[in-house]
N, C-alpha and C positions, 0 to 999 in steps of 0.2 A: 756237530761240534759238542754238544752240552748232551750229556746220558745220566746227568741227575739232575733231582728238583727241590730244591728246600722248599716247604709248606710253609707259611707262615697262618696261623690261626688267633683268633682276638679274646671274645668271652672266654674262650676254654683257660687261659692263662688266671682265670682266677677266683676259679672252681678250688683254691687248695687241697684239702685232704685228697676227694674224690677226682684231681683232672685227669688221673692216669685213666678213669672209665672213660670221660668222655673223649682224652687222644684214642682211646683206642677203638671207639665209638668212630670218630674221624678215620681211623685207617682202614676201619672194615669198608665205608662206605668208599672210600678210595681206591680199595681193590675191585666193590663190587665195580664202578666207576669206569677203572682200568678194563676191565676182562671185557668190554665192550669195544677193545681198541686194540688195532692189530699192534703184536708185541709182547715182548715179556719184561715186567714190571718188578721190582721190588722194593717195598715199603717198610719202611722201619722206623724208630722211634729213636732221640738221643738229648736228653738233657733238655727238655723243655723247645723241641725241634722233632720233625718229622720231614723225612728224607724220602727220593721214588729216588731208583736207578733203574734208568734204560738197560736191557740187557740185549746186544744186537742191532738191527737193525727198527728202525720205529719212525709213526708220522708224528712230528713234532706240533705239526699244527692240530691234527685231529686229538692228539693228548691234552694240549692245553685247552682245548674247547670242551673236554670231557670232562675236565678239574675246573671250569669256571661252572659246571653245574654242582658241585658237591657242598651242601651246605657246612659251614663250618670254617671254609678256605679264606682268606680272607685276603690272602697273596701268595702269589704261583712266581717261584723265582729259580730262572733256568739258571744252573751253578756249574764252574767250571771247578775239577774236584783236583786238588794233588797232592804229591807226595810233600811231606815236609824236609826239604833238602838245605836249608839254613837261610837265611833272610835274601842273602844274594841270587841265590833260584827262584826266589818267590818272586825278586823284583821283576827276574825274566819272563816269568810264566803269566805277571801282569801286564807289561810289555805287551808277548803275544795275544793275549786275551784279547787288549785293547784295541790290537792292531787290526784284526781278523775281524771287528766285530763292530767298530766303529772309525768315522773319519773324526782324527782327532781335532783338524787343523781348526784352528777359531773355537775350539770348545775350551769351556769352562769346566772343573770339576773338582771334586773333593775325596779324601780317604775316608772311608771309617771303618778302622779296625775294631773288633770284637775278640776279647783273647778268653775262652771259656777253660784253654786249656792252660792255668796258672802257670804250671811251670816251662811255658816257653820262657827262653832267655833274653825275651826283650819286648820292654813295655808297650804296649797298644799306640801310645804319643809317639813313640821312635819309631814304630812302624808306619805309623803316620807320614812320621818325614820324610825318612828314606823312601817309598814308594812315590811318595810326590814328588819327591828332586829325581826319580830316575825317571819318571812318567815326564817330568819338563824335561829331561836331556834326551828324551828319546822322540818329543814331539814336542819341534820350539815354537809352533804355532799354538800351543794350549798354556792356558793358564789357570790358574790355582781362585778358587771364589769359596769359602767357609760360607756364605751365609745363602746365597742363593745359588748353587751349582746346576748348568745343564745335566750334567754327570755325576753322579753319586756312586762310589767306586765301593762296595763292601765288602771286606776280607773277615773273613771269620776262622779262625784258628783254634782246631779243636783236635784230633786224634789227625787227621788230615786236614786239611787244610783247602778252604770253601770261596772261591772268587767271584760277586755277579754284581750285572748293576742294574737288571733290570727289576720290577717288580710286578707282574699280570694282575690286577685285580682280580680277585673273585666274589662269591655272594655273599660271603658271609655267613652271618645266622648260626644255628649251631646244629650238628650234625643228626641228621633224622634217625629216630628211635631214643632217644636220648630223651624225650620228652612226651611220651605215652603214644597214643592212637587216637583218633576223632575218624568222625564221620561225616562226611562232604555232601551235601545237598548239593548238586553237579546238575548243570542245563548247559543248553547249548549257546549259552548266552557269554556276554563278554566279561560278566563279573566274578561268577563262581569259579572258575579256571582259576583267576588271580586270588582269589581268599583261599584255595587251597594250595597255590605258591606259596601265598604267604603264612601259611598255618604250618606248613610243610618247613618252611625256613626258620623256625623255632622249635625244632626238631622234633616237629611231630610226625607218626606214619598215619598216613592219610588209606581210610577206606570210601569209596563215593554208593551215592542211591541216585538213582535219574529214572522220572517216573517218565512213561511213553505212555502215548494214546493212538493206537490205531483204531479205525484209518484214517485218525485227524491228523496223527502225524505218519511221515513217510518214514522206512526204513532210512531213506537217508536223511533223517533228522538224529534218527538213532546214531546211526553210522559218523554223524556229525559227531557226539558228544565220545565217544568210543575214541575218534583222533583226538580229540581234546583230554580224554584223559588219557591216551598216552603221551603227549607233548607238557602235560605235568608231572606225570613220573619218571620223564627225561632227568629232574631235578628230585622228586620225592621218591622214587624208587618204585618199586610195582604195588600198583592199586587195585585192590579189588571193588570192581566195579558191577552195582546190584543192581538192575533192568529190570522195573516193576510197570508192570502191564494195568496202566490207572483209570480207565476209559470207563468202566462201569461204576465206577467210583463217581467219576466227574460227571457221568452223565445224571447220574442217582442225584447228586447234590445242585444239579442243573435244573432238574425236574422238580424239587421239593423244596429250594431253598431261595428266598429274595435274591434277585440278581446281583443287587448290591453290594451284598454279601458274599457274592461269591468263590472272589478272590482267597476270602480272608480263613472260608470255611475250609474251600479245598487245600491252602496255604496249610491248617489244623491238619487236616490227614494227612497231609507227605512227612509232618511232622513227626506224628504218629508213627507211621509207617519205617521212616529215617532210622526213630530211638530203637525201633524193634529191632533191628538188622545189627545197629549199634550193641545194643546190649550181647545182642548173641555172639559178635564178635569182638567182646571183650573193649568198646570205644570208650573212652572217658568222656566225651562230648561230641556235638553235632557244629560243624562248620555249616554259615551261609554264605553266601556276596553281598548279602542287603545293606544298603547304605539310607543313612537318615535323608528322606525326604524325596527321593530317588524317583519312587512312582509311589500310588495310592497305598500298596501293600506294604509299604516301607517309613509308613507316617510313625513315630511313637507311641500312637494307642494303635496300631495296627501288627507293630512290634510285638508291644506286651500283649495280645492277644494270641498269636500265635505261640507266644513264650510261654503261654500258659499250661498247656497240654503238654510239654515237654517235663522230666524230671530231670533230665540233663543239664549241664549247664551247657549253651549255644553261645559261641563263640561268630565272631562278624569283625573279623580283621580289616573289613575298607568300610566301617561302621562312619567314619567322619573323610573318606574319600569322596574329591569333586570326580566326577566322570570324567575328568581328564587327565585325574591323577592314575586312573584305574585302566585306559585303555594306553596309556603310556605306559604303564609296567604288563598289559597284553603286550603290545608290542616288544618289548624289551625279552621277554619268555617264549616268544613265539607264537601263541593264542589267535590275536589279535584275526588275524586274515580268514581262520576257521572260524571263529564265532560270528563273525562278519557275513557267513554264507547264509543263503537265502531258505533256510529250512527250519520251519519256526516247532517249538516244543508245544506241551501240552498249558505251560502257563500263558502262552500268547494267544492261541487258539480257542481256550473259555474264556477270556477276558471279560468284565464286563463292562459295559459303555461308559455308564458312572459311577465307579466304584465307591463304597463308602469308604472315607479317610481317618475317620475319626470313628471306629469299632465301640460300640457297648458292649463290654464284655457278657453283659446277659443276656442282651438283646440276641445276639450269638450262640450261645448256650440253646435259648429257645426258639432259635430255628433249626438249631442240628436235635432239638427232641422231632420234629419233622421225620429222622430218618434213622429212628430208633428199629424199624421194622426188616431194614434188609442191612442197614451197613456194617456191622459187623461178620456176615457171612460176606459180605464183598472186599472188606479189608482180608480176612481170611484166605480167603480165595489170592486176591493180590500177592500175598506173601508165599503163598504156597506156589504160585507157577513164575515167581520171579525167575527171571534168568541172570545167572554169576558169570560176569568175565573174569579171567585175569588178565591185566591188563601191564606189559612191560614196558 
């Protein structure tokens, strides 16, 4: 039945001078969105509204699940589209709409008209009425409720004339690329997936680093993080995702540096390594998952310790997230069940027993002069045989 789609978007509306970049920021990402769904789609822009028409045949349910990922969307609203034939056609073609698509009987509901197109000959209020007095003569079991409606009935009257009454939520946020590039510190863990959802939903394009250690870790730990980043750029779009081989690294700083320490050192060089990848691909910042208090590595001097090597600014979108705030929006993006697999990274694998909480930053300092002797040809080395996905 319904072969178009009103957009409804939120932030974008008050962008002034500039909204027209970011609707049009919102349609690109809706076509790229679309072209992943059997069908032919066409997207357009009209007076502070953005419009899909179905063209042909199309799965109605796999469209709207492809529009609840696109950031920026804010409501996905199936429209039934007509000609403007005078108020008396309209009533009809409300009528049908109603009939077809819902049981009227015992329901409550409401009009609101929306008249964009001025010079219709008759006020938004009088369309109000007349459709509510035909909709009760045509369904005497409904009745009319202004303040709390089961049924919210909107007619928007513009060049043609726009009938729905439902509205899909979607995510929101504002549409990716709109808001520079960052760099995703990506594990196979349950939190980084979601800080780059949610990095990604302020419309930024997300690149990731995920350091591996064989053969502490398995290919299929690798393989682990590889679906995890592509069940985020279901929503962020294709990630390019950097495979840095950190084993000599960790073992170097295993052999030469307090154990205590360990966390916080090796925690320094992914850093390190992260900004590098960053830089050359153009990132304005480094995305983490760490949350205050989280684990040892996650204390506030353990924070500012690893924020120190950094020239970037590092961004931590689940910075004040309870753990159950964070495996609740896994769950919600689809994460949740992969990070859950039993295939642990390179940060669970060196852990150390008691890790220090509370970092001296100098204390730190001089125990990485400890590995003044090889680590720089081993970060080298690192960078130079990473391995790049791309990742759809």
């Amino acid at each position: 039945m319904f072969k178009t789609f009103l957009i409804k978007y939120g932030e974008i509306g008050i962008k002034g001078k500039n909204r027209y970049l970011f609707e049009q920021a919102l349609v690109d990402q809706i076509n790229f969105a679309l072209s992943r769904v059997e069908g032919n789609f066409h997207t357009w822009r009209e007076q502070g509204r953005i419009y899909i028409d179905a063209e042909g045949l199309y799965d109605f349910d796999e469209t709207v699940e492809a529009l609840q990922r696109v950031f920026g969307i804010v409501g996905i609203c199936p429209v039934m589209k007509v000609e403007d034939h005078g108020l008396e056609e309209l009533g009809n073609e409300v009528i049908d709409y109603l009939a077809e698509v819902y049981q009227m009987e015992g329901k409550t509901f409401k009009v609101m008209t929306r008249r964009a197109r001025k010079s219709y000959p008759v006020e938004s209020m009088e369309v109000n009425a007349y459709l509510g007095g035909r909709i009760l003569d045509a369904f005497p079991g409904a009745s009319v409720d202004v303040h709390h409606p089961e049924l919210m009935i909107h007619v928007e009257i513009r060049e043609k004339i726009y009938i729905y009454s439902k509205i899909i939520p979607g995510p929101g946020g504002m549409p990716v690329g709109t808001n520079g590039k960052a760099m995703l510190l990506l594990s196979g863990g349950i939190d980084s997936p979601v800080a780059g959802y949610m990095i990604s939903k302020r419309g930024v394009t997300l690149e990731a680093t995920y350091f591996h250690a064989p053969p502490y870790t398995s290919e299929r730990a690798k393989q682990k993080v590889v679906d995890l980043a592509r069940l985020v750029a279901r929503y962020s779009g294709p990630i390019r995702l950097h495979v840095v081989n950190f084993t000599d690294i960790q073992l170097y700083i295993y052999d030469q540096c307090p154990h205590d320490e360990l966390t916080i050192i090796m925690r320094r060089y992914m850093m390190k390594i992260a900004e590098h990848f960053a830089g050359e691909d153009h990132c304005h910042a480094l995305v983490t998952g760490e949350s205050i208090g989280q684990v040892a590595s996650q204390t506030m001097q353990s924070l500012a310790a690893t924020n120190e090597v950094c020239t970037m600014p590092v961004f931590r979108p689940l910075i004040a997230f309870d753990k159950q705030d964070i495996v609740d929006i896994a769950e919600k993006i689809g994460t949740y069940e992969t990070s859950i697999q039993p295939y642990e990274d390179c940060c669970t694998i060196f852990v150390a027993k008691h890790p220090v909480t509370k970092p001296n930053l100098n204390a730190i300092k001089r125990s990485e002069q400890k590995l003044t002797e090889k680590i720089d040809e081993l970060v080298k080395t690192a960078i130079e045989t990473t391995e790049v996905l791309e990742i759809q």
